[in-house]
C-alpha positions in Angstrom: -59.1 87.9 72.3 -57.3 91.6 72.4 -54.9 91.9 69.6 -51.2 93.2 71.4 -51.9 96.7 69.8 -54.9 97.3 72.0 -53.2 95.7 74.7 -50.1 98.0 74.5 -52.7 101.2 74.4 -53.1 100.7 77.8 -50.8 101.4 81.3 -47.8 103.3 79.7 -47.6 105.9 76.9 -45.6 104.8 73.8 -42.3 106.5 73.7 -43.6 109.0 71.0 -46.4 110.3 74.0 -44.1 109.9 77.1 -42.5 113.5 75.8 -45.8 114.8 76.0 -46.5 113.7 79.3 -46.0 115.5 83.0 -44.0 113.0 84.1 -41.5 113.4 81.2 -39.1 114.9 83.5 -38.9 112.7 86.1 -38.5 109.7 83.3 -36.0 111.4 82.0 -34.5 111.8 85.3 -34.7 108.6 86.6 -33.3 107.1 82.7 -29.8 109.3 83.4 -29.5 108.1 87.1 -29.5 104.5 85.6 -26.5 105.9 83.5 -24.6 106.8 86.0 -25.0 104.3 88.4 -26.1 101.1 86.6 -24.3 99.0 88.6 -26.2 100.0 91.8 -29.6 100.8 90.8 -31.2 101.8 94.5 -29.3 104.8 94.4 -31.6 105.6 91.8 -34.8 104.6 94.1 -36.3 108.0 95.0 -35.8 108.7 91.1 -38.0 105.3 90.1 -40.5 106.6 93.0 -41.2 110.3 92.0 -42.3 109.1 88.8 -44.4 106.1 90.0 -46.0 109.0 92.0 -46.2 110.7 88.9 -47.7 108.3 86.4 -50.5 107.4 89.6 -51.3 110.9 89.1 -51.5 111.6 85.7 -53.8 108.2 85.2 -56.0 109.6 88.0 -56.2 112.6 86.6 -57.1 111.2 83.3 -59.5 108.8 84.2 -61.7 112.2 85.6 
């Protein structure tokens, strides 16, 4: 059985390595649109989507 800390290792970075990341801006991006419009979260869509893009990326890139 994987133990949860092997588990977590995997998919996302930790918030400690997410600063570290490419994508850092457009999490960042997409965290402040959900502040401003939390009550209507698809106007923050194209935010969530440019960093999906991102992160597909950046695994890609790291699985090379």
């Amino acid at each position: 059985m994987a133990s949860a800390n092997t588990q977590s290792s995997v998919g996302y970075p930790s918030a400690a390595r997410i600063s570290d990341s490419e994508c850092y801006p457009a999490y960042t991006a997409s965290l402040k649109c959900l502040e401003v419009f939390s009550s209507d979260k698809s106007k923050c869509q194209e935010y969530f989507d440019i960093y999906k893009e991102c992160r597909k990326k950046e695994r890609s890139t790291a699985r090379t």
